[in-house]
C-alpha positions, 0 to 999 in steps of 0.5 A: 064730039070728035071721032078718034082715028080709027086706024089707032083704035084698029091697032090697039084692037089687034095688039090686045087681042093678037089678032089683026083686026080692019074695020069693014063696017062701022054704025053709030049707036045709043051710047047714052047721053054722055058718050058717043058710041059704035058699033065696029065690025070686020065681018068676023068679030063685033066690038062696042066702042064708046068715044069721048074728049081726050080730057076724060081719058081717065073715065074710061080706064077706071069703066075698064078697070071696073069691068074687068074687076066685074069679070073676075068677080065671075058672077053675072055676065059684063062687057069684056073690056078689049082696050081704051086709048086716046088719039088726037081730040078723042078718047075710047073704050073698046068692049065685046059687043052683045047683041042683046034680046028680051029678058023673061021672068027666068032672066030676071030672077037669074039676074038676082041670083047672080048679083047676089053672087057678085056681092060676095066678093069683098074688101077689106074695107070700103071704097076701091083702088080708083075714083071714077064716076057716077054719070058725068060726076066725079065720084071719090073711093079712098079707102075706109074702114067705116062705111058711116064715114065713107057714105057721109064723107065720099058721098052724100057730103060730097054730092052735098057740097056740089049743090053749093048753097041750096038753103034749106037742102045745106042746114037739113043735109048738114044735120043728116050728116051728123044722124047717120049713126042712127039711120046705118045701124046694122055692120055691112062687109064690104061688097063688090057694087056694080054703083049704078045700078038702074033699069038702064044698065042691065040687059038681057043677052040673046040666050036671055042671060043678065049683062050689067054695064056701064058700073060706078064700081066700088066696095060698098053695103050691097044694098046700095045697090039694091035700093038703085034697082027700086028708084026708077024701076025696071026691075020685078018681082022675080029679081027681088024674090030670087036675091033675097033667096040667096042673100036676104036683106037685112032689117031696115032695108027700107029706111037705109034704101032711102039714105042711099037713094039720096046719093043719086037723087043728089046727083041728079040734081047736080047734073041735070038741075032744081027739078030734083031739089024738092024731090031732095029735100023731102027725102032729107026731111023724111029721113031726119023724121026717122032719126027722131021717131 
């Protein structure tokens, strides 16, 4: 992948922050397995600069406006989003750089504070103002009044037809499909999500305050957002403890966390392949089990 020019990515540092900016020092990073990314300095101010093609331009302005929706929100501290752009063969986000410690169990229980917090800014319907995307996957959010509509037909029917023909993943997919009357069965507002929400987008600053990044944003039952914290892990008990202080979730959490789980299980099986089908189906079928029980 192509470095951008970085006089260009200079330039659009200086006119967003009115302050002329040259790099003195810049070091490659983790950015994840879908960007590359740097670490860029002056040896005054520090940014964090993720690069892609150009093509994915548009990936990058939605991550920027998400963030920013993130820091109105005031809730729970992100990256500020400094400026994105394209030159030549490459495309690039700019973000406040944070140099991130060890989080504690205060951290933790912080954390779930504050994302309690950020779920109490709401829509009036569910979806957002931009598609974006889950990982490297588009993910659609036009606008609907009914979550059972938008979680059937903007995502898990969508991560199903993506799947293309998977036998028996399509006939039990179509049938939860039709049954999710039965599995959502409780009237969620609208809240602000931060959508890809797993261990690995959450951090600790070095003051050990809770940043989350890296969102797949959009409007939606919040806990969709607690389910992902449980699906790999990296998340404690004083997290929850202190979530469910502030909001306690509502009955049958269990049930719909599976549900909504089921949308990154999919994903992953469209992104990385059939190691995730069973995993897929047994969660189909478990779920379709609950519908009858």
């Amino acid at each position: 992948m192509s470095e951008p020019d970085w006089q260009s990515v200079e330039k659009a540092i200086a006119a967003a922050t009115g302050s002329p900016f040259s790099i003195q020092r810049k070091t490659s990073v983790g950015g994840g397995c879908i960007n590359t990314a740097y670490r860029l300095s002056d040896g005054k101010r520090d940014y964090f600069v993720k690069c892609n093609r150009s093509a994915l331009l548009s990936m990058f302005e939605a991550e920027m406006a998400a963030l920013q929706e993130m820091v109105d929100a005031g809730a729970i501290r992100v990256p500020h989003p400094v400026s994105t752009g394209e030159s030549g063969a490459s495309s690039w986000l700019v973000l406040e750089y944070i140099e991130f410690g060890g989080g504690t169990g205060k951290s933790q229980a912080l954390a779930g504070e504050q994302l309690a917090k950020m779920h109490r800014k709401t829509a009036d319907a569910f979806g957002w103002n931009l598609d974006n995307t889950i990982g490297s996957t588009p993910q659609l959010n036009d606008w609907n009044k009914s979550w059972i509509n938008f979680w059937r037909e903007q995502r898990l029917g969508y991560q199903l037809q993506l799947a293309g023909h998977q036998g028996s993943l399509q006939r039990q997919g179509e049938k939860l499909l039709e049954s999710f009357h039965l599995l959502i069965d409780h009237a969620p507002q609208p809240s602000l999500l931060h959508g890809d929400l797993w261990g690995g987008n959450i951090g600790y600053d070095d003051s050990g305050n809770p940043v989350i990044f890296d969102p797949a944003l959009y409007f939606g039952d919040r806990e969709a957002d607690i389910a992902m914290t449980e699906l790999f892990g990296g998340f404690g008990r004083e997290f929850y403890a202190a979530y469910n202080a502030a909001w306690p979730l509502d009955a049958g959490y269990p049930i719909r966390k599976k549900l909504y789980n089921l949308y990154h299980i999919l994903n992953h099986l469209n992104l990385f392949g059939s190691g995730y089908l069973g995993q897929a189906e047994g969660m189909i079928d478990s779920l379709l089990a609950e519908t009858i029980a």
